[in-house]
C-alpha positions as CSV (number, residue, x, y, z in Angstrom):
1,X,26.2,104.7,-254.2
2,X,24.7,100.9,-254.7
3,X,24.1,99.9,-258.1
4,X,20.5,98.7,-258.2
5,X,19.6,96.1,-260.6
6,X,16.4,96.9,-262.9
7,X,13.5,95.2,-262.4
8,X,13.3,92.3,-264.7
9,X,9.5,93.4,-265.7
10,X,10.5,96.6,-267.5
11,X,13.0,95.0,-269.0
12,X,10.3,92.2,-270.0
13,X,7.7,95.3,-271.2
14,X,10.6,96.7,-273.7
15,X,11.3,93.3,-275.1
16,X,7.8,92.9,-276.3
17,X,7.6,96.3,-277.9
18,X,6.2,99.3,-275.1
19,X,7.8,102.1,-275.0
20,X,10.1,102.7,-271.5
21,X,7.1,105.2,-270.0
22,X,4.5,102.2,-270.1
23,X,7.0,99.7,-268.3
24,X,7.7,102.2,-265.8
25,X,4.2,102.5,-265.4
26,X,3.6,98.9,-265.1
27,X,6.0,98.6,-262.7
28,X,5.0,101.5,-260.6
29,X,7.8,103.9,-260.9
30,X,8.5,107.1,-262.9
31,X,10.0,107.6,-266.2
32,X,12.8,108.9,-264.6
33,X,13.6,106.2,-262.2
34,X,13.0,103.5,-265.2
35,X,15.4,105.3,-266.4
36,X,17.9,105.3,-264.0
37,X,17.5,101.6,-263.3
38,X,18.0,101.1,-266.3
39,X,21.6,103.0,-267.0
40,X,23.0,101.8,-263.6
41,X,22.0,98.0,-265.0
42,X,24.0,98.8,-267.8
43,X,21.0,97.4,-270.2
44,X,20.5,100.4,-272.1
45,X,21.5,104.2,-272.2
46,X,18.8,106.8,-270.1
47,X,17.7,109.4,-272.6
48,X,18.0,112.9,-271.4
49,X,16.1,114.6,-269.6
50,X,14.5,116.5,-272.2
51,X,13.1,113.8,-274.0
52,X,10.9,113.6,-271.7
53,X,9.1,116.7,-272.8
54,X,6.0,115.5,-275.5
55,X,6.3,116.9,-279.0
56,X,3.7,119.3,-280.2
57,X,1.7,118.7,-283.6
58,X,3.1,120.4,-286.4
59,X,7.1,120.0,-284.7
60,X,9.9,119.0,-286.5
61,X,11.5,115.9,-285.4
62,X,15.2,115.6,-285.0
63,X,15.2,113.8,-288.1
64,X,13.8,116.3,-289.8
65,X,16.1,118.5,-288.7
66,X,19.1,116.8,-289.8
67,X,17.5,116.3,-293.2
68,X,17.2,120.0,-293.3
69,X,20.7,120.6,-292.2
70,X,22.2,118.3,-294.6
71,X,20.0,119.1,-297.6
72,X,21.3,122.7,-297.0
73,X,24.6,121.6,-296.7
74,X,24.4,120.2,-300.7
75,X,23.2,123.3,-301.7
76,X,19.3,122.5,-302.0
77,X,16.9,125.4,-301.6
78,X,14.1,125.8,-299.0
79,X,11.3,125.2,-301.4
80,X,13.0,121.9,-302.9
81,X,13.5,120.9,-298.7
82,X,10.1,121.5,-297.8
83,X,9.0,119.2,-301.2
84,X,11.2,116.6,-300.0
85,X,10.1,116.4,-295.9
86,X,6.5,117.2,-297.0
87,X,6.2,120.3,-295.2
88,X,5.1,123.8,-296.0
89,X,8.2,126.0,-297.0
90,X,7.2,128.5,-294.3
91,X,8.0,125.8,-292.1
92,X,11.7,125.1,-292.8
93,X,12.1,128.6,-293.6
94,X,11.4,129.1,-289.8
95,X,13.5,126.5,-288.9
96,X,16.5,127.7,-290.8
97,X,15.9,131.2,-289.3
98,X,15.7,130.2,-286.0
99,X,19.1,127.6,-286.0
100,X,21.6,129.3,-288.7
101,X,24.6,129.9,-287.2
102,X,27.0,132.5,-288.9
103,X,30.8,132.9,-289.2
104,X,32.4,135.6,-287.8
């Protein structure tokens, strides 16, 4: 396969602040392609594929999540998480639900 080099105008677009989607745009390619330019040029590492997918209102972000796993971790409770991250304790209830993982 022949390396392609990336396109010095995306590469100009991210240095001045717009997200990789806008360059891409700009340059007349999709994300995915900007993407791929960009890891075979060695410039930057592609995101996967799935973060690609727009987050809905109300989701946590992967910081949050972390936050959630490592305030559990010292022990907090639910209520005192939910305090902390600003969210209703339903909320990180759910979470905790949904991505505990139990030893067998």
């Amino acid at each position: 396969m022949v390396a392609v080099e990336c396109p010095v105008g995306i590469l100009e677009a991210m240095d001045e602040g717009f997200p990789t989607s806008v360059a891409a745009r700009a340059a007349g390619v999709s994300r995915a392609t900007a993407y791929r330019w960009l890891g075979e040029d060695r410039r930057v590492l592609p995101l996967p594929f799935q973060s690609f997918a727009v987050m809905r209102p109300g989701s946590l972000s992967l910081r949050e999540r972390e936050e959630i796993g490592f305030q559990l971790a010292r022990g907090q409770e639910v209520r005192q998480i939910a305090g902390l991250l600003g969210r209703a304790p339903s909320t990180i209830s759910r979470e905790v639900a949904r991505n505990r993982v139990y030893d067998k």
